[in-house]
C-alpha positions in Angstrom: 109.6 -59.7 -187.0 107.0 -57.6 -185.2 103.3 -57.4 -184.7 102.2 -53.8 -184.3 99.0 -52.6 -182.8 97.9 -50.0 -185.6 94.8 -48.7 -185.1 91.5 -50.2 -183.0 90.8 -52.2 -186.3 94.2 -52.9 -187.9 97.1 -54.9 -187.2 100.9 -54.5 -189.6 103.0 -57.2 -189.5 106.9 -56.5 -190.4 109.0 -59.3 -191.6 111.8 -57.1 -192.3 113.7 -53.6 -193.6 114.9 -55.1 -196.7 113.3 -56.1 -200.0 114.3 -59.8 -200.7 113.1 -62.8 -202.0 113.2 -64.5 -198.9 110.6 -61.9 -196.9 108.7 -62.1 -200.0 108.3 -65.8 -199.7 107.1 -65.6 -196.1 104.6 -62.5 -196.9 103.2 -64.9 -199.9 102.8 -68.3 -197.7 101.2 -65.7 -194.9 98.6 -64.6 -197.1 97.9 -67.5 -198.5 97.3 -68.8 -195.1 94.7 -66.2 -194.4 92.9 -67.1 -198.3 92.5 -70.5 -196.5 91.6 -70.1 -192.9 90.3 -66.4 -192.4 89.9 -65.9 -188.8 86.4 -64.7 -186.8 86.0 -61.1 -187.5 88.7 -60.6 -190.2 87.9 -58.3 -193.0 91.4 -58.1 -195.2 94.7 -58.0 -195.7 96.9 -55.4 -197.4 100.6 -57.0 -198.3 103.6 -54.6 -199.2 107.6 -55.5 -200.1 107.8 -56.7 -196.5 104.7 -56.4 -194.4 101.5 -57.1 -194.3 98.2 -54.9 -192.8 95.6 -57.0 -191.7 91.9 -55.4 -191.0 89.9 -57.0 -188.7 86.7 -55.8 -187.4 86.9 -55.2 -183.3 83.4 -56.4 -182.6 83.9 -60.2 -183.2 87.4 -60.1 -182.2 89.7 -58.1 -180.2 93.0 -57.0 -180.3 94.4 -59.7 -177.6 92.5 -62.2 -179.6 93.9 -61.2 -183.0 97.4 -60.8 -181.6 97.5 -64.6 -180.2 95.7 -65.5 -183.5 98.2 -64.1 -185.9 100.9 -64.9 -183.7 100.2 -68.8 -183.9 100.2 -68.9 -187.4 103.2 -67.5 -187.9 105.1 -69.7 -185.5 103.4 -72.2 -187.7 103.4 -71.2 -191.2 105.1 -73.7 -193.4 107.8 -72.4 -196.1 108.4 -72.5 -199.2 105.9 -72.0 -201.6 108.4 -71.3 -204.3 107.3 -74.3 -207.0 103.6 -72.7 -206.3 104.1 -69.5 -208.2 102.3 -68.2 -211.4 104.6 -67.8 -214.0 102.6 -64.7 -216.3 104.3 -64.1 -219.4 104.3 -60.2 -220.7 105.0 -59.2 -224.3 106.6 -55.8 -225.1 107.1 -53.4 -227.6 110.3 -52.0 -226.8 111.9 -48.2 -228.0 110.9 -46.3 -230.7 107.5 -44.2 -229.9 106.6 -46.8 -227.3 110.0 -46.0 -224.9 110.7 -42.6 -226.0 113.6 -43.0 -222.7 115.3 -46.5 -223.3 118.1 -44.0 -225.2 118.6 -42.6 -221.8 118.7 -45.6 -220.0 120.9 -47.4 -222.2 123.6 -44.0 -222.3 122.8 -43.7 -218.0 124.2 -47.5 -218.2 126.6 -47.3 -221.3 125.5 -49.9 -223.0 122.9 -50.2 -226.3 119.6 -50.2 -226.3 119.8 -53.4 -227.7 121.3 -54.7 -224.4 118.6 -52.7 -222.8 116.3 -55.2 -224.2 118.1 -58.1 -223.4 118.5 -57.4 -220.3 115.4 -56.4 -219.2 113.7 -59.1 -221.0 115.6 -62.0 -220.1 115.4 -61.6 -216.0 112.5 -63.2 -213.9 110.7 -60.6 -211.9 108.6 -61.3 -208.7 105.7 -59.1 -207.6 106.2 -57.7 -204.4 103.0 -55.4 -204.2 100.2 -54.0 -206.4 100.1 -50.2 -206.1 100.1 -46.9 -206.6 97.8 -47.3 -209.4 95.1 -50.1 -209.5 97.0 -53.2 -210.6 100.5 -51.8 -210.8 103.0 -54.0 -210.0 106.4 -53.1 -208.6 108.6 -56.0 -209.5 111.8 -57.3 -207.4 114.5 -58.7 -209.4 115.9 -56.0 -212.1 119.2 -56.5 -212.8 121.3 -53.6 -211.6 123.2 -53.2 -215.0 119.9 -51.0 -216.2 119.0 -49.3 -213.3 118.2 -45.9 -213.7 117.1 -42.9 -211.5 113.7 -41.7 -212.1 113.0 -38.7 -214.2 113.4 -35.2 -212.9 110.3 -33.9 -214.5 107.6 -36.6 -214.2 105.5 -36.4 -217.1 101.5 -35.4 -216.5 100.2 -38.6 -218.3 101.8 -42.1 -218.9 99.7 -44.2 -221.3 98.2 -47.6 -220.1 100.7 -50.4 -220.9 104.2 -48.3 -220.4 106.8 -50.3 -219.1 109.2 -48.6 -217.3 112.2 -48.4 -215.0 113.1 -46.4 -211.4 116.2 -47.2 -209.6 116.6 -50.8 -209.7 112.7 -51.7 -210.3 110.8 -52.3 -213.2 107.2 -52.0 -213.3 103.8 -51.5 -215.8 102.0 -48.9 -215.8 98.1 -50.6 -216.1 96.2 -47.4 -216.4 97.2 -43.5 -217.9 98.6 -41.2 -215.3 101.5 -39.1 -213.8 104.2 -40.8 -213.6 108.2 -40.2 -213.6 109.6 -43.4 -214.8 111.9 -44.1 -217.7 109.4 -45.4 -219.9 111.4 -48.5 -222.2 108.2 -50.1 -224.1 104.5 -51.1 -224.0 102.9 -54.5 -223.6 99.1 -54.4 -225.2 98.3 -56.4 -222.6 95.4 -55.5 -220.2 96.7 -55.3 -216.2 93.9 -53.8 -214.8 90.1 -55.5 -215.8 88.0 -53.8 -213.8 85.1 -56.0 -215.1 86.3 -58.9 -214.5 86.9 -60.5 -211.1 89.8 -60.4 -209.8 90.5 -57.2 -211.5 94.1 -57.3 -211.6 96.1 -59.6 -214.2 99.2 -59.6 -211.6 98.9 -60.5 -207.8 101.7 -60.2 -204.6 103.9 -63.1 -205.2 104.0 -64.0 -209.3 106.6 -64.5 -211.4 106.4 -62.2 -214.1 108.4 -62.7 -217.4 108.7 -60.0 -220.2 109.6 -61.0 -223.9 110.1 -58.8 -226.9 107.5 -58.2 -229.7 107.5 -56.4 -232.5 105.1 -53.4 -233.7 103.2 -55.5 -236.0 102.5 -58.4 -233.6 101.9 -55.5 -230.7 99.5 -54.4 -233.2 97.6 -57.9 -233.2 97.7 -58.7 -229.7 96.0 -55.0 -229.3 93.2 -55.6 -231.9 92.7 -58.6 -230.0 91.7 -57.4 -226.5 
C-alpha cells in the first residue's frame, strides 16, 4: 500500500495492482470511513478498482497533516464490511434487437446464446467504480467462460440501458454514447437520475445481480419509469 503526494490539493492511495475482491473490500470500508468522520479541510474522495484520490483543500490542512491523518486510519480501519453490501437487482432483456452481439459472444466462447444468458445472469457482480460515463458501473466478477474482447469498430452511439461485455467485465451503459462493447441486452431500468440525489442507482462497493426478462415485461417496466 502507498500514500502518494499528487498534487498540492490531492492525495492517491494504492491498495494494490490487481483487481480483487479483497482490495475492493478495503477501498469500500475506507470510504465509508471518510462518509463518517471527514477530516478538517477534506473536500472528496474519488475511488477506482484499487485506489482511492482524496481532495483536500491545503488551507485548513496540509500535506503532513493529511498524510498522518490518512495514515492513522488506515492502520486502523476495521474489515470486513462484506454482510453490509446492497444487493440491487437488474432485469434484462437479452438478444434479439436489444444485443444485436450476444451471437458473437456466444460463437467467440462456443457455447449458445442460451448459456450466454445463463451465465451472465446467474453470477454476482461487485462494483468496483462508477465511470467513464455518469453512473457506469464496471463490475468485478464475470465469469471467464463469456469473456469477450471488445469490438474493433466501436459504435458512435450505444443506447441508455445496453448491457454489455469487454474482456472479462460486464457493465451498463446508463446514458447513449460511443462505446465498443459487445452489447448482450437492455435493462429499462434508470442508472443515472440526474434529478434525484444521489444521481446514480449503483455506487463503489454493491452487489449487483442481473435476471432475465422478457420483451413484454421490459416493455412494462419501461412504461413505468
Amino acid at each position: 500500500m502507498d500514500i502518494i503526494e499528487v498534487n498540492e490539493t490531492s492525495i492517491l492511495i494504492e491498495f494494490g495492482e490487481t483487481i480483487n475482491e479483497d482490495i475492493q473490500e478495503i477501498v469500500k470500508a475506507f470510504c465509508e470511513y471518510l462518509d463518517k468522520h471527514p477530516f478538517k479541510g477534506m473536500v472528496e474522495y474519488i475511488p477506482a478498482f484499487s485506489s482511492v484520490a482524496v481532495i483536500y483543500n491545503p488551507m485548513e490542512s496540509n500535506y503532513e497533516e493529511v498524510y498522518l491523518i490518512l495514515k492513522n486510519i488506515l492502520c486502523n480501519l476495521k474489515l470486513p464490511y462484506e454482510k453490509n453490501r446492497r444487493i440491487v437487482k437488474i432485469p434484462v432483456c437479452y438478444g434479439d434487437k436489444f444485443g444485436p452481439d450476444i451471437q458473437y459472444v456466444a460463437d467467440y466462447n462456443k457455447i449458445s446464446i442460451d448459456e450466454v444468458v445463463k451465465i451472465h445472469s446467474k453470477g454476482k457482480y461487485i462494483v468496483y467504480m462508477i465511470g467513464f460515463a455518469p453512473g457506469f458501473p464496471y463490475l468485478g466478477g464475470m465469469s471467464k467462460s463469456i469473456a469477450t474482447p471488445r469490438r474493433k469498430s466501436p459504435r458512435t452511439a450505444i443506447p441508455k440501458g445496453a448491457v454489455g461485455i469487454a474482456g472479462e467485465q460486464t457493465g451498463v451503459y446508463p446514458i447513449s454514447t460511443p462505446g465498443g462493447w459487445q452489447i448482450i441486452g437492455s435493462t429499462p431500468l434508470k442508472l443515472f437520475r440526474p434529478e434525484e440525489e444521489p444521481p446514480t442507482l449503483l455506487r463503489a462497493g454493491d452487489i449487483v445481480k442481473f435476471y432475465p426478462i422478457s420483451f413484454e415485461e421490459y416493455e412494462e417496466m419501461g412504461n413505468k419509469k
